[in-house]
N, C-alpha and C positions, 0 to 999 in steps of 0.2 A: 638612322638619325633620330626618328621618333624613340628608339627604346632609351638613348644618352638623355634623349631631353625629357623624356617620361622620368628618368632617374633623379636629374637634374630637379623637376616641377616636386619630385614627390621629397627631395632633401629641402624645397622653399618652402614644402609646405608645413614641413617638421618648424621652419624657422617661423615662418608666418604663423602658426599654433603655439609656440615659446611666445612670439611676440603678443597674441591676444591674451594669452596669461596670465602676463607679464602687467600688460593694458588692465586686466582683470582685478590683478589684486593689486594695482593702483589707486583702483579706484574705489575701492574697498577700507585699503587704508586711509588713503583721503577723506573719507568719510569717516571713517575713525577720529582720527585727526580734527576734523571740525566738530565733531558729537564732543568730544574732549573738551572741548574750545570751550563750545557753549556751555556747556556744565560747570565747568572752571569757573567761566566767568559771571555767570547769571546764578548761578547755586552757589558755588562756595565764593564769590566776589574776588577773584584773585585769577588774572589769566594767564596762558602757554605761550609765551612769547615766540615760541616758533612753530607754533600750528599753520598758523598762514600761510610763509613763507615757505613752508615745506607743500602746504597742499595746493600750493601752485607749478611747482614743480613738478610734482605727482601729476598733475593733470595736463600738463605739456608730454608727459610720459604715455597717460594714456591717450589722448587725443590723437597724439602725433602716431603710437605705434596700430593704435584703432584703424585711423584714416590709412597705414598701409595696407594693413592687412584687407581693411573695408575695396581698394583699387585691385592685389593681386584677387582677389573673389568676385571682383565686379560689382559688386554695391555702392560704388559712388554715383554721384548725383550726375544726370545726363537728360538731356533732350532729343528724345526720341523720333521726332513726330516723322522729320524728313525721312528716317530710315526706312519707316513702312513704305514706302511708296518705292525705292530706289531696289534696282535687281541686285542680287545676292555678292555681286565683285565689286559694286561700287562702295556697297556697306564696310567687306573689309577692307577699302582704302582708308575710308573715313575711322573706323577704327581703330590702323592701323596710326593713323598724324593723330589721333588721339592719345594713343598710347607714347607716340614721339614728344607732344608737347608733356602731359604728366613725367613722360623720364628728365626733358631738360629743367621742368617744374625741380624737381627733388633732387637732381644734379646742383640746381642753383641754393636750394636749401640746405644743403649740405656743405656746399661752400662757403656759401654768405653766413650759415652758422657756426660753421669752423672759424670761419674771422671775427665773429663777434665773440666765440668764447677764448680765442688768441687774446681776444684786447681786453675782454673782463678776465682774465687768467689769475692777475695779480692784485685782484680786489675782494676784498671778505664780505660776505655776507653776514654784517654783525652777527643779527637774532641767529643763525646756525653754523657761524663760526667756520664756514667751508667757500669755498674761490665761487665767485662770481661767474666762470666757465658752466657749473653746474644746472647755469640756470638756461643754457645754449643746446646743453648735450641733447636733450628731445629732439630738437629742431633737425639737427645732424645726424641723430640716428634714424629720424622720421624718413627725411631726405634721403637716407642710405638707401632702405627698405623702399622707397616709394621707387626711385631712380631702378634698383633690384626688380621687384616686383613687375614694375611696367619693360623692363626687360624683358624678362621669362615672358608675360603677355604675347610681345611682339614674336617671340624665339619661338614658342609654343603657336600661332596662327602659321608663321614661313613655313611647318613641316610637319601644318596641318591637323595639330591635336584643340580641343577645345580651350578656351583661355578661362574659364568659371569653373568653380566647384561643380556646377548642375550642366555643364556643357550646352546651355541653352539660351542663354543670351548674347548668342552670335550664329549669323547662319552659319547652316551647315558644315563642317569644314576649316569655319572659320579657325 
């Protein structure tokens, strides 16, 4: 069971590495995008009517795909303090309902973003001329990967492999 889910962690983490990327050169061009802006509009007095509206976008892209990848690695935000004091099985309980609420977390993102880009589906986004859905899909992919990710978490502690890159921010085992 450990060498399928070893298989398993190391094809999420191909995705999880596409996704910070992805997240990367998001954010890259967003910055693009508003360096353009500014120039545009303070240099030559004339501005890019869809620099904004796209680099908002972009940044629901990277935020959202950031924040999965940031949960399957373990670098989301947490409070530790209880943990020190509590023996090595209680920790992975608590680990464990953590990782349960993040998956219903992004389960719910995923759906509730699905219904918002369903209902904006049939509406334009003047300044860039493309469906208002566009402006949902982060949320829903975010959600996908996050729901994924804290999967693999839980799937990875049941059969005993580390759930972090550095396999050290959970006891042993965990």
């Amino acid at each position: 069971m450990q060498n399928l889910m070893t298989s398993i962690a190391l094809a999420l983490g191909q995705i999880a590495k596409a996704a910070l990327w992805l997240a990367g050169a998001g954010l890259i061009l967003m910055t693009v995008f508003i360096s353009a802006q500014v120039f545009m509009r303070y240099v030559m007095n004339d501005s890019i009517v869809w620099s904004e509206p796209a680099s908002v976008i972009l940044m629901g892209w990277f935020i959202f795909l950031g924040a999965a990848v940031g949960i399957r690695e373990g670098y989301h935000l947490s409070f530790d303090v209880l943990l020190y004091f509590l023996p090595d099985k209680a920790k992975l309980w608590l680990y464990s309902i953590s990782d349960l609420v993040v998956t219903a977390f992004g389960a719910g993102m995923a759906w509730f973003g699905s219904e918002l880009a369903l209902s904006a589906w049939d509406v334009k986004l003047p300044s860039l001329g493309i469906s208002g859905a566009v402006d949902f899909l982060p949320l829903v992919a975010g959600g996908c990967l996050l729901t994924l990710f804290s999967l693999e978490r839980l799937a990875r502690r049941a059969v005993g492999l580390p759930t972090s890159r550095f396999g050290d921010s959970e006891p042993e085992g965990a």
